[in-house]
N, C-alpha and C positions, 0 to 999 in steps of 0.2 A: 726649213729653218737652217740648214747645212749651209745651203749659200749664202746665208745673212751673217752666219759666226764666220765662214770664209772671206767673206767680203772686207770686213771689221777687221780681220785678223790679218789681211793685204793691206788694210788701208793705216796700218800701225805698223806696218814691217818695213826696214830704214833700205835704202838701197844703198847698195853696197860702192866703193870708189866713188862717191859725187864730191866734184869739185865745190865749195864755196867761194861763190864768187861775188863781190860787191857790188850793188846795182848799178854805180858809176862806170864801172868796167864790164857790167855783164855784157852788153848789146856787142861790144868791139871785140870779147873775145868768144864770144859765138861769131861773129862775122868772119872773124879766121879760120872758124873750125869748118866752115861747109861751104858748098860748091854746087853747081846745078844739079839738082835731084833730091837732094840730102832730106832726110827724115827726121823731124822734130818730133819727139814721143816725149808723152809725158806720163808723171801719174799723180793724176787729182784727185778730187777728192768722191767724183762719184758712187754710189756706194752697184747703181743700176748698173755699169756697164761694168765694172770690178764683179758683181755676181754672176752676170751670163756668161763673161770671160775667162774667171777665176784668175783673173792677173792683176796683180798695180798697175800696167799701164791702161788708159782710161783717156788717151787721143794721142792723135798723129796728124801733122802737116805735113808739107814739102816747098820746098824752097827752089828758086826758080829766078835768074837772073833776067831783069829786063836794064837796057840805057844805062848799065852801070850801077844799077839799085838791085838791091835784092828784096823780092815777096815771097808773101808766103799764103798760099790755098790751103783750106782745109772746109769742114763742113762742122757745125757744130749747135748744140739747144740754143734755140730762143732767133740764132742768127743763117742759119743755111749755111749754103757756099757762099766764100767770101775769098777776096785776096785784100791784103794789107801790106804795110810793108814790114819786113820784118823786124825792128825796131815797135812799130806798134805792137805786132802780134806779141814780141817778148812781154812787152808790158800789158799787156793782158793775160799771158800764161802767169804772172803773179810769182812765188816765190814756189811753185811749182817742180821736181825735180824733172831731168829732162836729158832724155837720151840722145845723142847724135847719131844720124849710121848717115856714111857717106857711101856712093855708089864703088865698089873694088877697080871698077875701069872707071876714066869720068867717061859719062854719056855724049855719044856722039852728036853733031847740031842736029842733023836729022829726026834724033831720040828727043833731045830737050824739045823741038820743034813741035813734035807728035804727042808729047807726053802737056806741053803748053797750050796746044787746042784743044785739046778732050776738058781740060781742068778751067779753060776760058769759057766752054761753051757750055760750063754748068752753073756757072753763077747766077747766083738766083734761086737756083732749087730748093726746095725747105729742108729741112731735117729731119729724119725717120731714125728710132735705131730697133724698136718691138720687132721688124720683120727681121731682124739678125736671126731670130729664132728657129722662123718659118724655113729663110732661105728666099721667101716671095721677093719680086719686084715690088717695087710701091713709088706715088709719086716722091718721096722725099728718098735723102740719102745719107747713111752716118759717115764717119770721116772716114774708116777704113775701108770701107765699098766704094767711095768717092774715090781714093787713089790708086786702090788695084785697077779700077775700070784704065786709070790713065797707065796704068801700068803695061792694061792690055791693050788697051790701041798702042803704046809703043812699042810693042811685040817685046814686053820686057818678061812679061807673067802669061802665065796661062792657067784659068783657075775655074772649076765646076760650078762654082756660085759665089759669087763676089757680095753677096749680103751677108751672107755667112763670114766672112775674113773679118776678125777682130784687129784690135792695135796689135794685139799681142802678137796674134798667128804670122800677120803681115810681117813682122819683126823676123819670126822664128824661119819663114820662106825662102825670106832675102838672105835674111845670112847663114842659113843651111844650105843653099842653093850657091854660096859664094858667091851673088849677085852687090850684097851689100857686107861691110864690115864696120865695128864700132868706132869712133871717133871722139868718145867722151861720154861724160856724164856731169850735168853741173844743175846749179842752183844759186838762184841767185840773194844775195842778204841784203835784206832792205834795212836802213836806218831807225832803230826804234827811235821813235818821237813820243817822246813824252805828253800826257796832257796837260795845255799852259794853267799857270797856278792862278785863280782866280781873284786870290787874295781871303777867300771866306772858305769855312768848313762845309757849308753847303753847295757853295759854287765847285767846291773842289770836288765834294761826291756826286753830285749833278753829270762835269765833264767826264769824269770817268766810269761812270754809268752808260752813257752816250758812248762814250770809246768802246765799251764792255760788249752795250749792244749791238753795235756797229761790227763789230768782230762778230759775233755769234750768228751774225745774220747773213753773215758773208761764209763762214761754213755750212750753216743747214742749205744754204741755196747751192753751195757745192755737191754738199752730201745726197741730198733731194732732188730738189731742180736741177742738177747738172750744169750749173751755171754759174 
């Protein structure tokens, strides 16, 4: 039960310096803030990976310039490994807080090279995160075993079991090792929209019943599902 009141007790605790940022402006001033490598960590609302971890953070991507576009890989429930660009990925991390850590040297082409083929040539794979426990291999992979592996073919990390590295650890690695250092924290504010007025007392509590449930359904599948 320790890890259930810790989890709950991460998952209410505010982090500290997050920028608020408006949805209109989020995308463009996350685009300024990173560079090839850079580390998008969040902390959602899982309540699973917040208890094996004992940390708020609960995923991580990276970011990786192709043609003038920047994406972003990471591996996650429901969906595997995937790259997007990062303009979608923000809009799917939701209103989510969210850490930056940029690389302390930028990575050399060689590195981004090396670290871009391991993270290509996993797309696809499903999602796993139960074996974090073990340490086992297994066919799937959670976000933070997905990125140390590319860490290690770029000869950036070197690590006894990369199913084992959580968001967290991966965090505490990089920037203990002075490989990575923070470059922010934000959040992005979305527009309350009101429910439109229907014109009748029922039509009114009707919409905002549907608003109500629509919300509530959209945390438990954070909280539970992981998704």
């Amino acid at each position: 039960m320790t890890g259930w009141f810790l989890a709950i007790l991460l998952a209410g605790s505010p982090t500290p310096d997050v920028q608020s940022i408006p949805a209109a402006e989020f995308v463009s001033k996350v685009e300024s803030q990173v560079q090839a490598g850079s580390l998008l960590v969040s902390a959602g609302d899982c309540l699973a990976v917040k208890t094996f971890t004992g940390s708020p953070y609960t995923h991580v991507a990276i970011v990786v310039p192709r043609e003038g576009r920047l994406f972003v890989y990471d591996s996650t429930s429901g969906r595997g490994v995937r790259c997007q660009t990062l303009a979608n990925y923000l809009g799917w991390l939701g209103t989510h807080d969210m850490l930056i850590l940029n690389p302390q040297t930028p990575l050399s082409e060689a590195r981004v090279a090396a670290l871009t083929r391991h993270l290509d040539g996993e797309l696809g794979r499903p999602y796993a995160v139960l074996h974090h426990l073990t340490g086992e291999r297994c066919e799937g992979v959670h976000c933070a075993e997905y990125l140390t592996d590319a860490f290690v073919a770029a000869e950036l990390l070197k690590v006894r079991s990369a199913p084992k590295v959580s968001p967290a650890s991966l965090v505490e690695g990089l920037t203990r090792g002075s490989l990575y250092a923070e470059a922010g924290r934000f959040q992005k504010i979305e527009p309350v929209v009101a429910p439109a007025n229907t014109g009748s007392w029922c039509g009114d509590c009707w919409a905002e019943t549907k608003s109500c449930s629509a919300w509530c359904w959209t945390k438990v599948k954070g909280l539970v599902l992981c998704q």
